[in-house]
C-alpha positions in Angstrom: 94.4 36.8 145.3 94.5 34.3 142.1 92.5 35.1 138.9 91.1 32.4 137.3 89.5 32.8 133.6 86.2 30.4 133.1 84.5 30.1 130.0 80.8 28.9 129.6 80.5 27.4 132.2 78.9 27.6 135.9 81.4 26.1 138.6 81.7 25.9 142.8 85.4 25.8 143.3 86.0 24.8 147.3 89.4 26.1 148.0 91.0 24.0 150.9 94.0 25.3 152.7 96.5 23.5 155.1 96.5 25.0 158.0 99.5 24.5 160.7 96.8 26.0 163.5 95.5 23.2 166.7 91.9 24.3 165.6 90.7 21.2 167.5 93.0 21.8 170.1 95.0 18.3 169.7 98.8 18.7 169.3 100.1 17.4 166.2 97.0 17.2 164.6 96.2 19.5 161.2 93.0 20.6 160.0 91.6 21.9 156.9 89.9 26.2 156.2 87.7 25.2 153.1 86.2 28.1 151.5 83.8 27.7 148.6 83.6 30.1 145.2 80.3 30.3 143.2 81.9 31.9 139.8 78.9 33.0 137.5 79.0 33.7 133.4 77.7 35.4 130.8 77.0 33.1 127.9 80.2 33.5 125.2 81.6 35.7 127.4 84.8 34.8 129.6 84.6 35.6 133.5 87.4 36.6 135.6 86.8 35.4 139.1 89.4 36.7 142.0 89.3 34.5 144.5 89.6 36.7 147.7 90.1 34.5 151.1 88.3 37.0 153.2 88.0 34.7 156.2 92.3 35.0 156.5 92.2 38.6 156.5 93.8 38.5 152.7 91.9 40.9 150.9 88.9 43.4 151.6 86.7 45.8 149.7 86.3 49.5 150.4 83.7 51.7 149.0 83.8 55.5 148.4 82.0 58.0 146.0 83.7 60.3 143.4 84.3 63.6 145.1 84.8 62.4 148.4 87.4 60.4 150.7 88.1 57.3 152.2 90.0 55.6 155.5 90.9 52.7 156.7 93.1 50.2 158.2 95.6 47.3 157.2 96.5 45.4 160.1 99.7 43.1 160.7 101.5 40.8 163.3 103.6 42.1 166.4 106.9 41.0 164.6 106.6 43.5 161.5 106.1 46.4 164.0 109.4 48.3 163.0 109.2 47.4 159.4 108.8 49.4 156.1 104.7 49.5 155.2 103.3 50.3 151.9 100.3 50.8 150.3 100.2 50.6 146.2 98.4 50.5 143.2 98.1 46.9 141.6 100.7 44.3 142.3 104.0 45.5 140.3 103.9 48.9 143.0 105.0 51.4 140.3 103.0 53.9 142.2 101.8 54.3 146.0 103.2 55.2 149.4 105.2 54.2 152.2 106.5 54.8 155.2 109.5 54.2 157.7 108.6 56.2 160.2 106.3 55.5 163.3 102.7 57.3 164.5 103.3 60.2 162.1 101.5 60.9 158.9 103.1 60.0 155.4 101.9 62.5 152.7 101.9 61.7 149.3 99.3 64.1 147.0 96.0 63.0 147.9 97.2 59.6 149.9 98.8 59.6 153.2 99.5 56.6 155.9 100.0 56.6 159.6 101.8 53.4 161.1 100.6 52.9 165.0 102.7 50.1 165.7 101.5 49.8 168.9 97.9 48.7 167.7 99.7 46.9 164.9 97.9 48.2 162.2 98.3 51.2 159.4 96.0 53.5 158.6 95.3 54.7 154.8 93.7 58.4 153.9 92.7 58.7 150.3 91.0 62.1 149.9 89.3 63.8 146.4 88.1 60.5 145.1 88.0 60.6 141.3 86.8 57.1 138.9 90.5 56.3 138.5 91.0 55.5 142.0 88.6 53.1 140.9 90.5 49.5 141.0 92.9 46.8 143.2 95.7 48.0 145.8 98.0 46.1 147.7 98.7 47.4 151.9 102.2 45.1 153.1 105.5 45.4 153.9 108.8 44.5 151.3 109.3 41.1 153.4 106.4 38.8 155.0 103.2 39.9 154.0 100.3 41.9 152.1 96.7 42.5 151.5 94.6 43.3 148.7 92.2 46.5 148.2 89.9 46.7 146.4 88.5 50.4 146.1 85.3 50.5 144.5 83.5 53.9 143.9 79.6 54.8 143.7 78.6 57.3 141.6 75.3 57.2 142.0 74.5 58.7 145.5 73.4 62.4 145.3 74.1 62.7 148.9 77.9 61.6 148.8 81.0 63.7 147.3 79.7 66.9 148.3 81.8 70.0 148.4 80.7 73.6 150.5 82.2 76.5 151.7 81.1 78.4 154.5 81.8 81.3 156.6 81.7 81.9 160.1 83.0 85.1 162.6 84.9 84.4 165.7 82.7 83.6 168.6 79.7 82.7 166.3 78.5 79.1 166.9 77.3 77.6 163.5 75.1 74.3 162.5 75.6 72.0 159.1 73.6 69.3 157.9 75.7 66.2 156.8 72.8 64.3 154.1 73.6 60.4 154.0 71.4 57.2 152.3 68.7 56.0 154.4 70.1 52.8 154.3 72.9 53.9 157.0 70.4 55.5 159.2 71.9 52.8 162.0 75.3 52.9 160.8 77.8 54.9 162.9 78.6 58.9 162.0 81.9 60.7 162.5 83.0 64.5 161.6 87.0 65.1 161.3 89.3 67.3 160.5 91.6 67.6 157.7 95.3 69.5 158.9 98.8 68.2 158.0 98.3 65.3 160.6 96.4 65.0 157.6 93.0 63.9 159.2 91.8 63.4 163.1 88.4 62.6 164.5 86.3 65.3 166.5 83.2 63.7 167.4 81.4 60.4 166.3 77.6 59.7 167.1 78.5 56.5 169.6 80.3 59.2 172.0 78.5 60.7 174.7 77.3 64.3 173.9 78.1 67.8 175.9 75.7 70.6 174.9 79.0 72.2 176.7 81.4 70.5 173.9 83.0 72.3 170.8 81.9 69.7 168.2 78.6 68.4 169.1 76.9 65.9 166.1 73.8 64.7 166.9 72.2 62.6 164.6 67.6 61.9 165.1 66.9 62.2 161.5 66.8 59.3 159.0 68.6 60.8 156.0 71.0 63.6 157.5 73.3 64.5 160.5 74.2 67.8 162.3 77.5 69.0 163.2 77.4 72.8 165.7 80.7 73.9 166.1 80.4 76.3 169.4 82.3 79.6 170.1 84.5 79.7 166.8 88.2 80.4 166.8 90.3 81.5 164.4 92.0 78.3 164.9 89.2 76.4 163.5 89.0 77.7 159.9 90.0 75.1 158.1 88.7 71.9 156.0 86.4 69.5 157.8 84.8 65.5 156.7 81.7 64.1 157.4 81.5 60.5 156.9 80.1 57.1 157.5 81.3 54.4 159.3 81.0 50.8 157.0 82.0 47.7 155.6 81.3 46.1 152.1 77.6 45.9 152.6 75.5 47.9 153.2 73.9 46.8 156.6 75.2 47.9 159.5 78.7 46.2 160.6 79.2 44.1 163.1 81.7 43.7 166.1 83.8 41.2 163.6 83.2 43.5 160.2 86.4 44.7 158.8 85.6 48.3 158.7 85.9 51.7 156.7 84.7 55.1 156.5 83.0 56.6 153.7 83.4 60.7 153.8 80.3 62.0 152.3 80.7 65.4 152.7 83.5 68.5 152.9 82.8 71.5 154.5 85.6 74.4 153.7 85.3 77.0 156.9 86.1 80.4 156.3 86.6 82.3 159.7 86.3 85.8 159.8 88.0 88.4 162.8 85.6 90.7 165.2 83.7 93.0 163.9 81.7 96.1 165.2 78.0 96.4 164.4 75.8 99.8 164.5 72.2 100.4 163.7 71.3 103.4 161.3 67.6 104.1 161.2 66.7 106.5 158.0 63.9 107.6 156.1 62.5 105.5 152.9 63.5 108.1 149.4 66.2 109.7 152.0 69.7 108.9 151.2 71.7 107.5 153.8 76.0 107.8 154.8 77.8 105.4 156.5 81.3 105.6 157.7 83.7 102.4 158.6 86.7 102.9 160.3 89.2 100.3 159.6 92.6 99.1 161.2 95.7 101.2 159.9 97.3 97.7 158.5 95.3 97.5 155.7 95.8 100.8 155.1 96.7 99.5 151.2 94.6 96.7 151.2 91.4 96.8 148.5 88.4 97.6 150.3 84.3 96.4 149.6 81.0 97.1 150.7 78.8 93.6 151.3 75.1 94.3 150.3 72.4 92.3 151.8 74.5 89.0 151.4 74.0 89.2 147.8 75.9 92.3 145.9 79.7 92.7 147.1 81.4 95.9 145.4 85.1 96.1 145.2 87.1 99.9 145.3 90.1 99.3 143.0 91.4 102.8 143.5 91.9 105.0 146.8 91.0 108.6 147.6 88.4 109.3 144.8 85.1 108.7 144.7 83.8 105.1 142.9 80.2 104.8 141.9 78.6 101.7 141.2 74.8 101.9 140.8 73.2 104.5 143.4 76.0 103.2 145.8 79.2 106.0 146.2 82.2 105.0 148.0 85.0 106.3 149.1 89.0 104.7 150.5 90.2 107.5 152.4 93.9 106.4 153.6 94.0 109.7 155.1 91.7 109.2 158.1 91.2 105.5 157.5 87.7 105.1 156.5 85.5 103.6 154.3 82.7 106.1 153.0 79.5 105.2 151.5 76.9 107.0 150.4 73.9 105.5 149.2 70.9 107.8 147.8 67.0 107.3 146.9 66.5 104.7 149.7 63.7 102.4 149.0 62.3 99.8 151.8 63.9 97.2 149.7 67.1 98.8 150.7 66.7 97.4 154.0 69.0 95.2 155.6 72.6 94.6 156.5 75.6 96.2 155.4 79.2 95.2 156.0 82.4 96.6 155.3 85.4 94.6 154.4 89.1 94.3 153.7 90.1 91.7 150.4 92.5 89.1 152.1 92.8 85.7 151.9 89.3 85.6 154.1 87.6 88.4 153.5 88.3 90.3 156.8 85.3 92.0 157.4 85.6 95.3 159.8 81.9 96.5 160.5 79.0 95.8 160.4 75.6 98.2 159.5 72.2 97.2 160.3 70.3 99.9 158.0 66.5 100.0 158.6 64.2 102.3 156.8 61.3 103.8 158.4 58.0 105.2 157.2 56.7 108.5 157.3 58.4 112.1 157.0 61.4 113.2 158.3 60.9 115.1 161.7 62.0 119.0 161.0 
């Protein structure tokens, strides 16, 4: 990439490079790759112009959005297979990553490559996008060859960079929206996973669709994408990516494109063990008590009652009674329960009711689907 500096002035620059390839097919004979540069200006104000000879493969855009992530591929000849790769900030390298290994992911913070040497290309994951990602990279090796990157971030979508957490029970099957621009209604969508690979893809919207797969995305709607993850395990918690599969503009790329994709969205899945469920019917002004018996591990473990999704009280101390509102509870260690009592029931009471154990997910134990009936209590 050369910088040039023009001052007032509008100028086409064609850029002509000898080229040792038989375009015409002659032996012997060379022919000339001409590429032409319109450079524009601001009146009084210089213009830097990088001249990016796209049509070689030397250079490329990228775009992302603050907040979310980016992939994407630099691809090099057969002979540097077993060579050292790089990717870098700016051209002195003081910072990037690299690798020496082969079809295992490099971690560096949020970057991290993967050489496939058999499809001769490298694969860059930038993830948490912040504006100082914002700016020129270089993808080579130390001997032959390199690229220029040019990462260029959008701050201006509301529908890209989002961040949610969510929470799921084993053997529950759960649906998320993905929201995208309208303008990549036609473009392709892909959901991944983020592990210490650090990223692999689960489902894109160009494969063929199982209403007996795990991941199923279907994607009918012209601003959004869903993702149903069937029958949970507690092998899926974990952190997942939507994204966007694109090139520097914003129409949808071609067989030829050099392509990227765009993760708009992160979805944080929290997945919870089995739990029982009861009913308990009871009267409306009636008080009601509930027991949950939980496993003997978490015998020491802080306990809470879940309220209607909205209220969550914690028992910081065991074997005495806690009171927080009309709510009573009680952590016997003794027998291993749980006891609530809750008095003055009003129909506004109603709902569910679940008893946990604070862990790093919120194990929750049981589950109590309280509903309040009308009338008085039969003697």
């Amino acid at each position: 990439m050369r910088a040039i500096i023009i001052n007032n002035i509008t100028i086409f620059i064609t850029l002509c490079l000898i080229s040792g390839q038989f375009f015409t097919g002659q032996p012997g004979q060379i022919s000339f790759l001409c590429y032409m540069v319109q450079i524009y200006y601001t009146y009084n104000n210089p213009v830097q112009m990088n001249l990016c000879l796209a049509g070689q493969g030397l250079c490329f855009s990228v775009i992302g959005c603050t907040g979310g992530s980016l992939m994407f591929k630099c691809t090099y000849k057969s002979n540097d297979q077993h060579k050292v790769k790089y990717f870098c900030r700016n051209r002195d390298c003081t910072t990037g990553i690299s690798t020496e290994t082969w079809r295992r992911w490099v971690n560096n913070g949020r970057f991290a490559l993967y050489d496939d040497e058999n499809s001769r290309f490298f694969t860059v994951f930038i993830r948490n996008l912040s504006r100082d990602d914002d700016g020129e990279y270089t993808c080579g090796n130390n001997q032959k060859w390199k690229h220029d990157v040019v990462v260029q971030l959008n701050s201006d979508s509301s529908s890209c960079g989002m961040s949610v957490i969510r929470s799921a029970y084993i053997g529950q099957t759960i649906t998320f929206r993905c929201k995208y621009d309208h303008k990549f209604k036609t473009h392709t969508k892909v959901f991944y996973r983020v592990n210490v690979d650090p990223v692999h893809v689960l489902n894109s919207s160009q494969s063929s669709q199982s209403s007996e797969e795990k991941f199923i995305l279907t994607d009918r709607q012209k601003d959004h994408f869903t993702v149903t993850i069937r029958d949970i395990s507690a092998e899926d918690d974990g952190v997942y990516l939507c994204g966007v599969e694109r090139d520097e503009s914003d129409k949808r790329p071609s067989e030829t494109s050099i392509t990227h994709i765009t993760f708009i969205k992160e979805i944080e899945l929290n997945v919870s063990s089995p739990i029982t469920s009861v009913l308990v019917q009871v009267y409306i002004s009636k008080a009601v008590f509930i027991m949950c018996k939980f496993p003997q591990e978490f015998k020491g473990n802080m306990k809470f009652i879940h309220i209607k999704a909205s209220q969550k009280f914690f028992l910081d101390v065991q074997n005495q009674w806690v009171h927080r509102d009309k709510v009573h509870m009680y952590d016997d260690t003794s027998e291993g329960l749980l006891k609530v009592f809750i008095s003055d029931l009003t129909a506004a009471d109603e709902g569910i009711y679940r008893c946990g154990v604070n862990i790093a997910h919120s194990f929750l134990f049981m589950e109590i689907k309280l509903k309040l009936n009308q009338g008085k209590e039969l003697l």
